[in-house]
N, C-alpha and C positions, 0 to 999 in steps of 0.2 A: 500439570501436563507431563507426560513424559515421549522422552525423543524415541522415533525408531530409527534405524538404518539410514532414515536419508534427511538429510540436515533443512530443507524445507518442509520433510512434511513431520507430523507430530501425531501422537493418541491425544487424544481430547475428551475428557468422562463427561460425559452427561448424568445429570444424579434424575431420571425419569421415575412417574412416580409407583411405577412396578418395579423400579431398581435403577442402579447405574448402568450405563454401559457405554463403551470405548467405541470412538470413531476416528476417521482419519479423517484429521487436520491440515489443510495446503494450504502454508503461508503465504506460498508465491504469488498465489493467485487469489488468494485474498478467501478464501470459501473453506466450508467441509464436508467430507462426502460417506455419504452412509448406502447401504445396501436395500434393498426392500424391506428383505426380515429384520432390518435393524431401525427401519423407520414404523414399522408394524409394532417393534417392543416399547419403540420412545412414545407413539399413538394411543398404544393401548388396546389396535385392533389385527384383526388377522391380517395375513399376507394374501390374501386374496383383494382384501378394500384398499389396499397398497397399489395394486395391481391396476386394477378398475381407477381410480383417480389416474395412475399416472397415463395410463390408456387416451385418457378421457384430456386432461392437462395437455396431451401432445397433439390430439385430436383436435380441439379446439384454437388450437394455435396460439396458448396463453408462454407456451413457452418451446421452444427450439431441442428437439431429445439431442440433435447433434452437439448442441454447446452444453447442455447439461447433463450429459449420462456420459458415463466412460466404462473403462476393461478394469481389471485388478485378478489379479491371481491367487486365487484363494489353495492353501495349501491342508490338507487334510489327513489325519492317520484314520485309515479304515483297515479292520484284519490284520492289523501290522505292516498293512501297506501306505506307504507316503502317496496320495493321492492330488492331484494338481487340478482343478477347477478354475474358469476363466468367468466372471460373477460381472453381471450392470453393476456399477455403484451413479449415485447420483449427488451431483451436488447442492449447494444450500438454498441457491433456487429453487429447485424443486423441492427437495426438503420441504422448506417451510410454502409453498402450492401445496404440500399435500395434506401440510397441517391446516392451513386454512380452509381445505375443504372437506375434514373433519369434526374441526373446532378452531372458529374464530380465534378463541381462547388461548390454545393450546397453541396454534401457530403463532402466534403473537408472542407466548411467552419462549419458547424453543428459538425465534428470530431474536429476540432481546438476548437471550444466552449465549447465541451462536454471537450476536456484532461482540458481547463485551469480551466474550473469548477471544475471540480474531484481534482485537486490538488490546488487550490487556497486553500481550506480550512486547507489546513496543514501551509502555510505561510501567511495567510491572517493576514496585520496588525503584523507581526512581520518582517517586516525586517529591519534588525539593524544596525545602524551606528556604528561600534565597536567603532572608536576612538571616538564619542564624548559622547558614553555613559560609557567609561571609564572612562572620569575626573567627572562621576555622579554617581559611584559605586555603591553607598550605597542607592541614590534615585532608581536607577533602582532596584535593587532588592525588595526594598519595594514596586516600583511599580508593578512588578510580583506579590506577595505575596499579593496586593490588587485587584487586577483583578482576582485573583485566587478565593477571597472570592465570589465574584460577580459572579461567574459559579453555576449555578444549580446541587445539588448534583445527580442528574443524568445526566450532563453533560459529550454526548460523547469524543470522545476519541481526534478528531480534533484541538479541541483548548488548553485545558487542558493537552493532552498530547505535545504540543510544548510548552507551558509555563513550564512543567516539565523537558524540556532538558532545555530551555533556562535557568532553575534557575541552572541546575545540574552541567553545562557547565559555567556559570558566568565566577568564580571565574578561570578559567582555562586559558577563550579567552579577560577577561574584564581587571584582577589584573596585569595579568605578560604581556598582548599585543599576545598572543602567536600565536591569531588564524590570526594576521594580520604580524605576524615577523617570523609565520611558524618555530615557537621553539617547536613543540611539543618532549614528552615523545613517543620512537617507540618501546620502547620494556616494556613488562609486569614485573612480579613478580614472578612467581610461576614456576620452572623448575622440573615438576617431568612427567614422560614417561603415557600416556595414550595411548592405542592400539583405533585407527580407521582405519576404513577400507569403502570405499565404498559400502559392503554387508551390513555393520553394518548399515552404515546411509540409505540405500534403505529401512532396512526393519525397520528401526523404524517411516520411514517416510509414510511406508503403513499402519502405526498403525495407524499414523498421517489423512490421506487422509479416509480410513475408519471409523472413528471417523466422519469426518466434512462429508463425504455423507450421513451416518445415520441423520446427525443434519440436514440435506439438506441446508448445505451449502460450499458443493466443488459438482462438476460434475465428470465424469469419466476422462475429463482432466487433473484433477490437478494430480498437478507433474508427470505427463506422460512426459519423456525426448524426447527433440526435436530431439536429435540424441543419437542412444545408446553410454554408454560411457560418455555422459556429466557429472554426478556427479561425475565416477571416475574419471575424468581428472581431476576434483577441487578437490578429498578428495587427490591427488595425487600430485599436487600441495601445499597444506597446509602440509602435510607431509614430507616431498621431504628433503634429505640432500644432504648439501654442503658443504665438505672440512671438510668433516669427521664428522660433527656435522650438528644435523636440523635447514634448512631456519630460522624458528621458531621457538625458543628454549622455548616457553615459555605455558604455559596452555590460557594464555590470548592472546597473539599471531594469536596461532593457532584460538582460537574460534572466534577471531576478525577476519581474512582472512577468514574463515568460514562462515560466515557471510557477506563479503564484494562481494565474489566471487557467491555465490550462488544467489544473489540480483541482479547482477549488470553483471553476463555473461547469465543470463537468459537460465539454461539450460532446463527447461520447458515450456509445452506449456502455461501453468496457474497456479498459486501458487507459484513464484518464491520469492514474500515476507514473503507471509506467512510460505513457506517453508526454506529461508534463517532463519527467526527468529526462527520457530521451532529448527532446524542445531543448531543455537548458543546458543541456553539454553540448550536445549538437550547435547551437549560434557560439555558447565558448569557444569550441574550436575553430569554426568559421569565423572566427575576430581574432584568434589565435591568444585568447584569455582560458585556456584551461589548462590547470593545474593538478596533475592528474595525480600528485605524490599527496596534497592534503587533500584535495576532492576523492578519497577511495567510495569505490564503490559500496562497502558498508553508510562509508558518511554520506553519501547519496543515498543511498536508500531512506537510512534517519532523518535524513533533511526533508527527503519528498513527504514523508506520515508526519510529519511535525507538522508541516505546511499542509497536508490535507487535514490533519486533525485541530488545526489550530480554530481559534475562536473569529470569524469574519471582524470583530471590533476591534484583534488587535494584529488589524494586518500590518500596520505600519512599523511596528513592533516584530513583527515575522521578517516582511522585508528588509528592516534595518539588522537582522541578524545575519541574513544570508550575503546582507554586503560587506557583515565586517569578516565574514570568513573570505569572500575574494577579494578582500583587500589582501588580507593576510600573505 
């Protein structure tokens, strides 16, 4: 990959099989967005059968052109003249809608390259042998702490922000073996009663969602529940007693299953990380548990993709991670 200008978004080659060619990449919002004639080149077919599908795609109401299609300013030398064009680009949604209805095939494979793209950057170059970089304790941490100098201080959130769990998390999964002998800490610190409610979390979470439209960057999607009912099922869940005292007895607890739950049962149609991570700083501060000097918002962002990318068998392992960093 290489970066442009703007530290969320990236080039992305796609190696298509009439050649390679460059797309924009948007981390932020988790997708990439190609043009017609650039989805025509990765296809194989004219700009015209680009045209006609996506026509046809927005006609039928398989997909939204307002969440999926946006502006970009395309710059051009024509004559010696610097020429400025305002160009549709669409994103991976569509994308791959149009490759499916070229070729099952082909969209199938171009969705496979687009997911491991999109998340390659989060573990790219870190994946760790726990036990042998246990008997090197002390070398690997210095090596973090030296690859960390080497980032560009406007280095986004991708690398830097995994180097920040991996430092945060060492001494937890490296020192005591925990994260491979599955010894974690599962319960928190702090037992004192904070009121949630599902109304509560809806509506701090439309503050949330009108906030990022204005910035234009959430759609009418975000955190629109997929079935009514989905956030209360979870804020009702994290609540929930048993045998006369709560599941969760603890302020960190609850925010860590707050957190685990909203990511990873995917009650919305879009925003389910960013709205999981909102959830769990959001009840921190209302218990008045956030820590806002270790919890930076790179290690939040890391935290959130760990937790959506993790394996459902080793959630208890996930959440005993997140407790030992708010203990900390």
């Amino acid at each position: 990959m290489k970066k442009n200008n703007q530290s969320n978004n990236r080039i992305v080659i796609y190696q298509a099989k009439s050649g390679a060619i460059e797309l924009k990449g948007d981390l932020s919002r988790e997708t990439i967005w190609a043009t017609q004639a650039q989805m025509a080149f990765v296809f194989g077919v004219n700009p015209q059968a680009i045209t006609k599908h996506l026509k046809n795609i927005y006609k039928e109401g398989e997909l939204s052109k307002k969440a999926t299609c946006s502006k970009m300013e395309q710059v051009q030398i024509e004559g010696g003249r610097r020429v400025e064009r305002s160009v549709d680009i669409y994103n991976l949604d569509a994308i791959v809608s149009v490759g499916y209805r070229i070729s099952s095939k082909t969209g199938t494979r171009f969705r496979q390259w687009a997911t491991k793209t999109l998340r390659s950057y989060i573990v790219d170059g870190y994946a760790i042998n726990k036990n042998r970089i246990a008997k090197n304790y002390e070398q690997f941490i210095r090596a973090v702490e030296n690859v960390k100098k080497f980032l560009p201080a406007g280095a986004s959130v991708d690398t830097k922000g995994v180097l920040e769990l991996v430092s945060m998390f060492a001494d937890a999964w490296l020192s005591i073996g925990a994260y491979d002998k599955k010894k974690f800490a599962t319960s928190g610190a702090t037992k004192k009663s904070v009121k949630l409610t599902s109304e509560m979390l809806d509506e701090a979470i439309l503050v949330l969602k009108k906030s990022l439209i204005e910035k234009d960057e959430a759609t009418d999607l975000f955190a629109t529940e997929r079935e009514r009912g989905s956030v209360a099922g979870i804020v009702g869940n994290v609540m929930q007693s048993f045998s006369g005292g709560d599941a969760y007895p603890t302020i960190e607890e609850k925010a860590t299953h707050l957190l685990y739950f909203m990511v990873k049962n995917h009650p919305f149609i879009d925003g389910n990380k960013r709205s999981g991570a909102f959830a769990f700083i959001w009840f921190l501060r209302k218990a008045g548990r956030l820590n806002t000097k270790r919890l930076t918002p790179e290690a939040l962002t890391a935290l959130t993709l760990l937790v959506a990318e993790s394996n459902p068998k080793d959630k208890d392992q996930i959440i005993g991670l997140v407790l030992m960093l708010l203990k900390k």
